[in-house]
N, C-alpha and C positions, 0 to 999 in steps of 0.2 A: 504494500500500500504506500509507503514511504516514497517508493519510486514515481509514483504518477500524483504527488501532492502540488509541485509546482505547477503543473497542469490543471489541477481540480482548481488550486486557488486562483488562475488567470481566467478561469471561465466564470467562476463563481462573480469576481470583480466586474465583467463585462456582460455580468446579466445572462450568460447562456444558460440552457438547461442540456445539461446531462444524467445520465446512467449509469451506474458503481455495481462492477460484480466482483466478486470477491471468492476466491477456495476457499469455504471452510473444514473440509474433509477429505482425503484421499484415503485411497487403500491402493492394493496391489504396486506395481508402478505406476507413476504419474510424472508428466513434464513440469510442474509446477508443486512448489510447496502450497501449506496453508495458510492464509494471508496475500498470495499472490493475488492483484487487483488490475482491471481495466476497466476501462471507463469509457464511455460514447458519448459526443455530443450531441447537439438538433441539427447541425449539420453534417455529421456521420464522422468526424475528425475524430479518431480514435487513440488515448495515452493508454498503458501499460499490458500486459498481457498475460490470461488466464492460462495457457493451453499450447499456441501456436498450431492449433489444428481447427479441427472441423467444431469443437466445442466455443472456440473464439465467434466462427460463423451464427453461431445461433444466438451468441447474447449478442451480439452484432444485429440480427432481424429480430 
């Protein structure tokens, strides 16, 4: 989460609305820890990332 903060607070400041997904659980293997976050804007501009796969796609639509 730490990582896409600079991002949430430049949006936040300029009035945009964005979406915050966050891991909170894995099992088996996983590309990401827990706590790993991304975020979408209303324009589609996307900071950090959950996945790097087909899981990013979905909180993406």
């Amino acid at each position: 989460m730490r990582d896409i903060v600079d991002g949430l607070s430049a949006w936040r400041a300029a009035g945009v609305r964005f979406a915050v997904a966050t891991v909170v659980r894995t099992w088996k293997s996983a590309p990401r820890p827990p706590g790993a976050a991304m975020a979408v804007c209303a324009d589609g501009e996307v900071v950090g990332s959950i996945s790097g796969g087909c899981v990013e796609g979905a909180v993406y639509e």
